[in-house]
N, CA, C and O atoms as a GROMACS GRO file, in nm:
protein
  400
    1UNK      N    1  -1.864   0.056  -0.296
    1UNK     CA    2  -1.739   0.034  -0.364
    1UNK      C    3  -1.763   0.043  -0.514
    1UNK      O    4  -1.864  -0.004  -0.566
    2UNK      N    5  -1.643   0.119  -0.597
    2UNK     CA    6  -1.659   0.115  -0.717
    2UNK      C    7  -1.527   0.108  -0.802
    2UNK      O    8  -1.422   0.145  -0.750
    3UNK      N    9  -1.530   0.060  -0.935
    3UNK     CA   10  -1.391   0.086  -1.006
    3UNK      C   11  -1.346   0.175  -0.997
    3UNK      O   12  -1.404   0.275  -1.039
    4UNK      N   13  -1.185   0.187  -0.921
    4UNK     CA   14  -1.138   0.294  -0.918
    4UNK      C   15  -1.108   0.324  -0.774
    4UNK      O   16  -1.016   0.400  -0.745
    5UNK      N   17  -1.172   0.272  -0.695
    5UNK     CA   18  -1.169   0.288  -0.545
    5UNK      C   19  -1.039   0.244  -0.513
    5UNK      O   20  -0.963   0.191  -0.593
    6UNK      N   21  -0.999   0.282  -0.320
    6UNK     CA   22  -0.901   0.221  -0.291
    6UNK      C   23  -0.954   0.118  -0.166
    6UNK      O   24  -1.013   0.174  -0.073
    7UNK      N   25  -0.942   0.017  -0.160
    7UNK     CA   26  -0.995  -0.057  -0.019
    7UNK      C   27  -0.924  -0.063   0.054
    7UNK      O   28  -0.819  -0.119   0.024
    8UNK      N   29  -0.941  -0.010   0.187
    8UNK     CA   30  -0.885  -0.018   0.343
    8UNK      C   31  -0.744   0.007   0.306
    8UNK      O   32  -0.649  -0.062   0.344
    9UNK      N   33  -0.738   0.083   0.250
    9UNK     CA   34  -0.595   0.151   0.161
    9UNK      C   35  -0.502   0.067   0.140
    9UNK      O   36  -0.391   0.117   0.161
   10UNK      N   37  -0.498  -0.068   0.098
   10UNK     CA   38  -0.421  -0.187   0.068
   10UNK      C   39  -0.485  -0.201  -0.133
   10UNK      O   40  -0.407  -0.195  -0.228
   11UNK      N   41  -0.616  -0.216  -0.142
   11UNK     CA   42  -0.643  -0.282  -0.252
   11UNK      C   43  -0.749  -0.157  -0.361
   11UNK      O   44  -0.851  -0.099  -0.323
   12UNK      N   45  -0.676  -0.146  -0.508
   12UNK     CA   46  -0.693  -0.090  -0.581
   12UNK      C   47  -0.794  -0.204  -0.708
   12UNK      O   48  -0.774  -0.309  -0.770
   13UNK      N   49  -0.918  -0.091  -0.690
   13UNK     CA   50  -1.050  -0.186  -0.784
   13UNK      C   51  -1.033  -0.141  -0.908
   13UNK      O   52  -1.052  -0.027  -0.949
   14UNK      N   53  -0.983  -0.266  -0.986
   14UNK     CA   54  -0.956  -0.252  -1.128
   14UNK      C   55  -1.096  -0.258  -1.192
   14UNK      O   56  -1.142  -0.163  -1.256
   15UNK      N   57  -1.151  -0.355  -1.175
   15UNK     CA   58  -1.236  -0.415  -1.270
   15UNK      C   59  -1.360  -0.491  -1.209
   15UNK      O   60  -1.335  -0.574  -1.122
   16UNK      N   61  -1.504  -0.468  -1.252
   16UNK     CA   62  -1.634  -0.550  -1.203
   16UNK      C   63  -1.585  -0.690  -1.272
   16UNK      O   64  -1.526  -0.680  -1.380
   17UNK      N   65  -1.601  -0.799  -1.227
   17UNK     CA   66  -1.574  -0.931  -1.246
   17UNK      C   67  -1.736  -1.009  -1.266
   17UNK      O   68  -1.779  -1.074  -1.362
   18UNK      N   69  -1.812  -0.967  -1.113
   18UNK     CA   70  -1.965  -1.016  -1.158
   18UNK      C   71  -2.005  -1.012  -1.013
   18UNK      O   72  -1.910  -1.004  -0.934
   19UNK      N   73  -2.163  -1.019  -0.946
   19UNK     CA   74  -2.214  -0.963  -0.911
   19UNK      C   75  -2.361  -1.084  -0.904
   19UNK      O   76  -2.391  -1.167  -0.990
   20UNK      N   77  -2.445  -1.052  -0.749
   20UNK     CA   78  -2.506  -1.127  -0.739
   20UNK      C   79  -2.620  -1.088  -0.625
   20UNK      O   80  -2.572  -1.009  -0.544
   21UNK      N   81  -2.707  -1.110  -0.606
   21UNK     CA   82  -2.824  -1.034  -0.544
   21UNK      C   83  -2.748  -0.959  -0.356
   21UNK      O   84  -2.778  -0.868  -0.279
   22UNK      N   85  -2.660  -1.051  -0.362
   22UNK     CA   86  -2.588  -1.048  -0.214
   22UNK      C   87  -2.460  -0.914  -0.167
   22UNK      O   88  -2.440  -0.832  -0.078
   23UNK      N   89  -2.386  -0.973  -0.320
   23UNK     CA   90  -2.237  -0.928  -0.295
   23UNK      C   91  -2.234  -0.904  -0.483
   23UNK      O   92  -2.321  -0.913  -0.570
   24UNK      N   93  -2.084  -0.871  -0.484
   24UNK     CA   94  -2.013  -0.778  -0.618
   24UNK      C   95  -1.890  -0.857  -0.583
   24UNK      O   96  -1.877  -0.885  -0.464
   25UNK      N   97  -1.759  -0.914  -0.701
   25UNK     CA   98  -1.689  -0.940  -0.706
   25UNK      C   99  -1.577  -0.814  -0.772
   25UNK      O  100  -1.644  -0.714  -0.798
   26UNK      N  101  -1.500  -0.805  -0.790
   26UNK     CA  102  -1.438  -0.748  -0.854
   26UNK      C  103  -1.228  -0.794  -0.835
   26UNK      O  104  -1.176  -0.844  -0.736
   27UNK      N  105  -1.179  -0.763  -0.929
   27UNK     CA  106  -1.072  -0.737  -0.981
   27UNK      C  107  -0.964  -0.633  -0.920
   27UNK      O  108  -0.996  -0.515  -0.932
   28UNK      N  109  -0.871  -0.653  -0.872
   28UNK     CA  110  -0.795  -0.558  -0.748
   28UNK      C  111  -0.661  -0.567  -0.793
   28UNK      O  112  -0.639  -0.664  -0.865
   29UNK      N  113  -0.549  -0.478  -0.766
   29UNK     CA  114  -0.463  -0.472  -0.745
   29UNK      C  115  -0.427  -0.409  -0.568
   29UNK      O  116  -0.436  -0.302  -0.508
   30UNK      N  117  -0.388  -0.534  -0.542
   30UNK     CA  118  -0.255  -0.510  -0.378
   30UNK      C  119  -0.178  -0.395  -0.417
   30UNK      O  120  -0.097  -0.409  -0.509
   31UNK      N  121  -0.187  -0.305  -0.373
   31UNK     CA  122  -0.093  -0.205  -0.377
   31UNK      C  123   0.047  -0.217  -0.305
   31UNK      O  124   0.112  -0.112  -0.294
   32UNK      N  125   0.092  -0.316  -0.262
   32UNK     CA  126   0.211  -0.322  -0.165
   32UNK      C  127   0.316  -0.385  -0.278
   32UNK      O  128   0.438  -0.378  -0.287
   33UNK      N  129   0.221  -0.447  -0.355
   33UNK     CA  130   0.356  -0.559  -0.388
   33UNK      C  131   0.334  -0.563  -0.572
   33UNK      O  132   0.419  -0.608  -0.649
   34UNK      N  133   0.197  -0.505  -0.616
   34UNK     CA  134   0.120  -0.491  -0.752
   34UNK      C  135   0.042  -0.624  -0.793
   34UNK      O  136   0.000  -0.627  -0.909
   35UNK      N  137   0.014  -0.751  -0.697
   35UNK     CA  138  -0.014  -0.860  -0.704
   35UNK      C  139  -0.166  -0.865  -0.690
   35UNK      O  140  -0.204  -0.848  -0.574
   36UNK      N  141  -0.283  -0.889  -0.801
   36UNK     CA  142  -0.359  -0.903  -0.885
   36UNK      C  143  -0.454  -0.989  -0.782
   36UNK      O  144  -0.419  -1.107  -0.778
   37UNK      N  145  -0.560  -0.960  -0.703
   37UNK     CA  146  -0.663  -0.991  -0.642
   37UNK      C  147  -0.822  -1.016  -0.672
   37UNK      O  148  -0.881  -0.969  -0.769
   38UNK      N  149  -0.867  -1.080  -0.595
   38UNK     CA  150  -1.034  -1.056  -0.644
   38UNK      C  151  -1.057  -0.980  -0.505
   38UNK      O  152  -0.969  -0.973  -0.419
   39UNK      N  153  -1.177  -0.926  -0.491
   39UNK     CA  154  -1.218  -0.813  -0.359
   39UNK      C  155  -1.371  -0.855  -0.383
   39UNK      O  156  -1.444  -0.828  -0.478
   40UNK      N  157  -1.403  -0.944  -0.246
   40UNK     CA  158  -1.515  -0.961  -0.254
   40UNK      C  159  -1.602  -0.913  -0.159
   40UNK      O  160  -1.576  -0.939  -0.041
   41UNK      N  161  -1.739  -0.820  -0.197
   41UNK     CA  162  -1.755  -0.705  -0.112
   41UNK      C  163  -1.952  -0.722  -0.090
   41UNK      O  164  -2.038  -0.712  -0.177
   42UNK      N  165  -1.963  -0.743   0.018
   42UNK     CA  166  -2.134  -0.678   0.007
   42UNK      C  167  -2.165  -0.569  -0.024
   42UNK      O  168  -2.109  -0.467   0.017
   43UNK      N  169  -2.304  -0.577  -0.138
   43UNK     CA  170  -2.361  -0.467  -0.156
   43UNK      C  171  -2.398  -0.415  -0.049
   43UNK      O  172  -2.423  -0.488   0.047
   44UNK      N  173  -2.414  -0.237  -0.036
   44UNK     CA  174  -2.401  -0.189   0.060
   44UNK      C  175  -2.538  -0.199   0.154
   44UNK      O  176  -2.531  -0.140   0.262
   45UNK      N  177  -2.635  -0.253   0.129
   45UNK     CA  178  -2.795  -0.251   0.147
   45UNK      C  179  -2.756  -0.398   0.219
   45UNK      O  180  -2.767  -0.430   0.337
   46UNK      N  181  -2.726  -0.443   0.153
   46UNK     CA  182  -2.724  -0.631   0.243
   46UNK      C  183  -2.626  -0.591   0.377
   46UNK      O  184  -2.638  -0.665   0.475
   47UNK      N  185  -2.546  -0.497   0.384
   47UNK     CA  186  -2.448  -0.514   0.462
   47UNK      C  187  -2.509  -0.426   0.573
   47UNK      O  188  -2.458  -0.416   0.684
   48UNK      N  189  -2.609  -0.370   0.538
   48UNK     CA  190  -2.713  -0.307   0.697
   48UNK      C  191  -2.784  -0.427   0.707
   48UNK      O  192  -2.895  -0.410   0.758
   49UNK      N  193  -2.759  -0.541   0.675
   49UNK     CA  194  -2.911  -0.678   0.692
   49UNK      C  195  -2.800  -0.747   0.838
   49UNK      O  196  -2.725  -0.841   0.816
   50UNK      N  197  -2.807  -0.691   0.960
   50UNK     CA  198  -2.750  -0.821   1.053
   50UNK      C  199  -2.718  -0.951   0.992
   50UNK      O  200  -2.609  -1.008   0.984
   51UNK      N  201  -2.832  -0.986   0.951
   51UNK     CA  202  -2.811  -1.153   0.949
   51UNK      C  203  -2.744  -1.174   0.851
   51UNK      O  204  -2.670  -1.273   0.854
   52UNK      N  205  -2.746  -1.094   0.738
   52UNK     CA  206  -2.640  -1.118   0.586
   52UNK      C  207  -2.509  -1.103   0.676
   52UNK      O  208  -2.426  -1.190   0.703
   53UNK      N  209  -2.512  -0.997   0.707
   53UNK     CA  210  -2.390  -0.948   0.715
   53UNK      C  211  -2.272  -1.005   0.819
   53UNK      O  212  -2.150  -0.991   0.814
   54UNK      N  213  -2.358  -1.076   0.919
   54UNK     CA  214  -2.295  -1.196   0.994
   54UNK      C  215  -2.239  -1.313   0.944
   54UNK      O  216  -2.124  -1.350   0.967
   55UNK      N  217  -2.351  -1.395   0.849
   55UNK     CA  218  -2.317  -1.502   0.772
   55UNK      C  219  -2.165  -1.408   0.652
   55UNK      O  220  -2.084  -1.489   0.608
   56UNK      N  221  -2.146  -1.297   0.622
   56UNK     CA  222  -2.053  -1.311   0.497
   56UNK      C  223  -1.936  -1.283   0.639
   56UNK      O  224  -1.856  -1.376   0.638
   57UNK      N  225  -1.916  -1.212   0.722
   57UNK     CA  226  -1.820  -1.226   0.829
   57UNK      C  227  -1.799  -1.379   0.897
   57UNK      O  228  -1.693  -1.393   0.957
   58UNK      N  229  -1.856  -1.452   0.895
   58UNK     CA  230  -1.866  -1.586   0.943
   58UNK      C  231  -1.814  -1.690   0.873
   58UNK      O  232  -1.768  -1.792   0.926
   59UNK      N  233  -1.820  -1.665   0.724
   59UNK     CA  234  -1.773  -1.690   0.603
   59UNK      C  235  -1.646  -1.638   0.571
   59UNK      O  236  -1.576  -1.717   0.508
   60UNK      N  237  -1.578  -1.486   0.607
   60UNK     CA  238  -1.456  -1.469   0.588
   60UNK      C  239  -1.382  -1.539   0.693
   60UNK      O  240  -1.285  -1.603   0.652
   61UNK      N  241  -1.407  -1.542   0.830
   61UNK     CA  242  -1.359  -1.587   0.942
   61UNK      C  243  -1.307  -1.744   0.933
   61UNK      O  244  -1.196  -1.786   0.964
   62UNK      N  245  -1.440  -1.834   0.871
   62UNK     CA  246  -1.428  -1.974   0.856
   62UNK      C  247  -1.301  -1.965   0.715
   62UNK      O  248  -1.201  -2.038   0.721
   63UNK      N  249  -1.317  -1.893   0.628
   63UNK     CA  250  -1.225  -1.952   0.466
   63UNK      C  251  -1.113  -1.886   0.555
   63UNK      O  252  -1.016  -1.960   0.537
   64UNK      N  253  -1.089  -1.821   0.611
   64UNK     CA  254  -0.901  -1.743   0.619
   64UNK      C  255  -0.848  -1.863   0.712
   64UNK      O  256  -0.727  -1.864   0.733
   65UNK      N  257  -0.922  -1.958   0.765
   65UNK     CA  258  -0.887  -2.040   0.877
   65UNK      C  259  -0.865  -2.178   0.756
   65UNK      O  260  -0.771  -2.241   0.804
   66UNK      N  261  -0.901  -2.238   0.647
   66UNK     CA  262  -0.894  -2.324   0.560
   66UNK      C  263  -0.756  -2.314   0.486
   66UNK      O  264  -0.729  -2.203   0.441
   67UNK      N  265  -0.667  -2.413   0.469
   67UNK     CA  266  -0.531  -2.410   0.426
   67UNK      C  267  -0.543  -2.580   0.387
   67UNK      O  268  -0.526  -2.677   0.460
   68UNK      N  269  -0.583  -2.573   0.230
   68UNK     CA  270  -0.586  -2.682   0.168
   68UNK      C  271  -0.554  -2.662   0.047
   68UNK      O  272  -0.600  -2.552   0.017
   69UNK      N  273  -0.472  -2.731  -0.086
   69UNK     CA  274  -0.456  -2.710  -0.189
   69UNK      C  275  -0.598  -2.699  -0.304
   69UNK      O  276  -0.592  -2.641  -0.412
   70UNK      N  277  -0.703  -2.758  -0.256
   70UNK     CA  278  -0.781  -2.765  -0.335
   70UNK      C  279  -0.930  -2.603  -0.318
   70UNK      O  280  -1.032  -2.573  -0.380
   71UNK      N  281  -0.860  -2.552  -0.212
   71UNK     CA  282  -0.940  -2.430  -0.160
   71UNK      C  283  -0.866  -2.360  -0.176
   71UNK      O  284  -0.748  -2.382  -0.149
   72UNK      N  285  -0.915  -2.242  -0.230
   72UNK     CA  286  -0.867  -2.123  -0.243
   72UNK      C  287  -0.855  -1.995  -0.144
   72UNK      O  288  -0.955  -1.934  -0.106
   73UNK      N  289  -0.722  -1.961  -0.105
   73UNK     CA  290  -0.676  -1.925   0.019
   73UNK      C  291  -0.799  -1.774   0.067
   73UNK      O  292  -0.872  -1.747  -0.029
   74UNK      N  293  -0.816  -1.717   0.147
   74UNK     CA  294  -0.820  -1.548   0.194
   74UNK      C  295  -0.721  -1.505   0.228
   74UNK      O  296  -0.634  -1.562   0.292
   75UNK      N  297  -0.723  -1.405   0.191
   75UNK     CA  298  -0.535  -1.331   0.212
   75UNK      C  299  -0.581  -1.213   0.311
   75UNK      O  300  -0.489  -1.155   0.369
   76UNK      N  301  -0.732  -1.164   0.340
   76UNK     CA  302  -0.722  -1.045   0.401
   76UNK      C  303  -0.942  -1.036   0.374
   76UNK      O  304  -1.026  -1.054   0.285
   77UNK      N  305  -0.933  -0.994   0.533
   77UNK     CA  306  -1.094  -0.986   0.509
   77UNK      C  307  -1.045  -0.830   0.629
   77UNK      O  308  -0.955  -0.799   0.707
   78UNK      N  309  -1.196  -0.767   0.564
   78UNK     CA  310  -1.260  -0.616   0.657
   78UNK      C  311  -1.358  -0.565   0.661
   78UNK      O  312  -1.464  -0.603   0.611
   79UNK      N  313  -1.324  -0.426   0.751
   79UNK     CA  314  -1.486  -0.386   0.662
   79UNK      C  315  -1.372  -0.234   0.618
   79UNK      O  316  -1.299  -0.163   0.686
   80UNK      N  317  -1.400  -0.238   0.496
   80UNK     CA  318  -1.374  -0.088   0.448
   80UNK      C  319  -1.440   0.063   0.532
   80UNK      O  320  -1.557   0.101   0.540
   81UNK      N  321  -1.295   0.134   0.596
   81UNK     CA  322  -1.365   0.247   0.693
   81UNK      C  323  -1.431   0.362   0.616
   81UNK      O  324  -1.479   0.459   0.674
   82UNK      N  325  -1.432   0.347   0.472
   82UNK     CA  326  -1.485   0.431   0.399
   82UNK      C  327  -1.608   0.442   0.321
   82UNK      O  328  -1.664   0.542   0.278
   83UNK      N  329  -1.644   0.298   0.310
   83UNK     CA  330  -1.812   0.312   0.266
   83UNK      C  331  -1.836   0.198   0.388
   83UNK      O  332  -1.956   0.175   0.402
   84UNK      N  333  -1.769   0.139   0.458
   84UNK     CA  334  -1.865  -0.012   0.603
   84UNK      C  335  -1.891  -0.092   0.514
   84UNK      O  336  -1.985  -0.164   0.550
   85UNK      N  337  -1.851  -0.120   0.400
   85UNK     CA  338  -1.892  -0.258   0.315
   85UNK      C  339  -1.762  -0.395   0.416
   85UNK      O  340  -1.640  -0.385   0.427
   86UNK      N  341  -1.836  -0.485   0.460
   86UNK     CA  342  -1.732  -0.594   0.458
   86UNK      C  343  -1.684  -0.646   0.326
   86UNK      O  344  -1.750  -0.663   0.224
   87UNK      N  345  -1.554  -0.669   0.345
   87UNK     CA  346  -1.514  -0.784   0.239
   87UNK      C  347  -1.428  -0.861   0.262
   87UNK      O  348  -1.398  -0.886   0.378
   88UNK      N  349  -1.359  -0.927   0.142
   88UNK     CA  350  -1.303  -1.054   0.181
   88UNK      C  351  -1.199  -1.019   0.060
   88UNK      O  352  -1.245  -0.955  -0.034
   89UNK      N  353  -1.045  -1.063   0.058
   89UNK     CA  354  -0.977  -1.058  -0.041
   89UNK      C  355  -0.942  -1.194  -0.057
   89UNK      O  356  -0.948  -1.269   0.040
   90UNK      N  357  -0.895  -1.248  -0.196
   90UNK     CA  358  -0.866  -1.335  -0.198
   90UNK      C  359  -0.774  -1.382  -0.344
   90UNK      O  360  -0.849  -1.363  -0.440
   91UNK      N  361  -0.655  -1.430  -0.386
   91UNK     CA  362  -0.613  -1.475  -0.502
   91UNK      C  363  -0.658  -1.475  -0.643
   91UNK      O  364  -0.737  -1.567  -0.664
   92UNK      N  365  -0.632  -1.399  -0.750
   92UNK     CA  366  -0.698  -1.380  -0.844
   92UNK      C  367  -0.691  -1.485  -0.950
   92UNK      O  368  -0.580  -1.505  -0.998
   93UNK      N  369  -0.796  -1.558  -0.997
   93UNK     CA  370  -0.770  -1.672  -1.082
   93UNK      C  371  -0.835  -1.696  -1.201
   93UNK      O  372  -0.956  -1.687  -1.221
   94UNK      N  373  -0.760  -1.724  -1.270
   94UNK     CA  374  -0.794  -1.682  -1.438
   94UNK      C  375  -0.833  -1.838  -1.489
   94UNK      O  376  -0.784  -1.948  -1.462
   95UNK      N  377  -0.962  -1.789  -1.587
   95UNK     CA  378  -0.924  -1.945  -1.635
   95UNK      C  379  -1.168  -1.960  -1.671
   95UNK      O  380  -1.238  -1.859  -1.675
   96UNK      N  381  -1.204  -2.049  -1.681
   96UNK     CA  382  -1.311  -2.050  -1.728
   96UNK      C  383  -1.409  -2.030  -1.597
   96UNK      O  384  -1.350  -2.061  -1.493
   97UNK      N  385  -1.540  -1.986  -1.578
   97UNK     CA  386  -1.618  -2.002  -1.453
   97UNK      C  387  -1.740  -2.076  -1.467
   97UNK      O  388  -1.798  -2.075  -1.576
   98UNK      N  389  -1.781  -2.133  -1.378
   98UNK     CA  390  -1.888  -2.320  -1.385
   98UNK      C  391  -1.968  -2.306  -1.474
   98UNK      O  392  -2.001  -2.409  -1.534
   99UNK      N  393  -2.007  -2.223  -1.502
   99UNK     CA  394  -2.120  -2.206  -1.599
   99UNK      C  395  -2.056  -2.285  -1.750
   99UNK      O  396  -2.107  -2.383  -1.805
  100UNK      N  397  -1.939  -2.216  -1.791
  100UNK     CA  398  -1.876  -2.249  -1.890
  100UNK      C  399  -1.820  -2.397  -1.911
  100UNK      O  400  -1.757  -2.425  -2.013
   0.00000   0.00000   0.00000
């Protein structure tokens, strides 16, 4: 996946957000409605690893099932039929990250 891509033909990759030995975050636009996403995607090397690639499916499966105000929803998990990356979509949220 790269800026510019379309995912599972729903979500348009605006922008790299940040990135981590596992997975890549990035910045999306929903194409249905123009409503501003994050797209969270395994790198494509982890996502041939079974066991990664179970735990981040296991992980979309468990968060889309969580409906609490203090968690932040999944709106849509897959695997993209165009590069097999799984991912996970989820609410885009602005504002400082832990480090900061």
């Amino acid at each position: 996946m790269r800026v510019g891509d379309v995912i599972h033909g729903r979500y348009r990759l605006e922008a790299l957000l940040g990135s981590g030995s596992h997975g890549v975050v990035y910045e999306a636009v929903a194409l249905d409605d123009g409503t501003p996403v994050a797209v969270k995607a395994l790198r494509p090397w982890r996502a041939r690893e079974g066991a990664v690639r179970t735990r981040f499916e296991r992980e979309a499966a468990a968060a889309s099932r969580i409906r609490h105000p203090n968690v932040i929803a999944t709106l849509d998990a897959g695997v993209d039929p165009t590069s097999g990356e799984p991912f996970l979509v989820q609410p885009l949220l602005r504002g400082l990250d832990l480090k900061a």
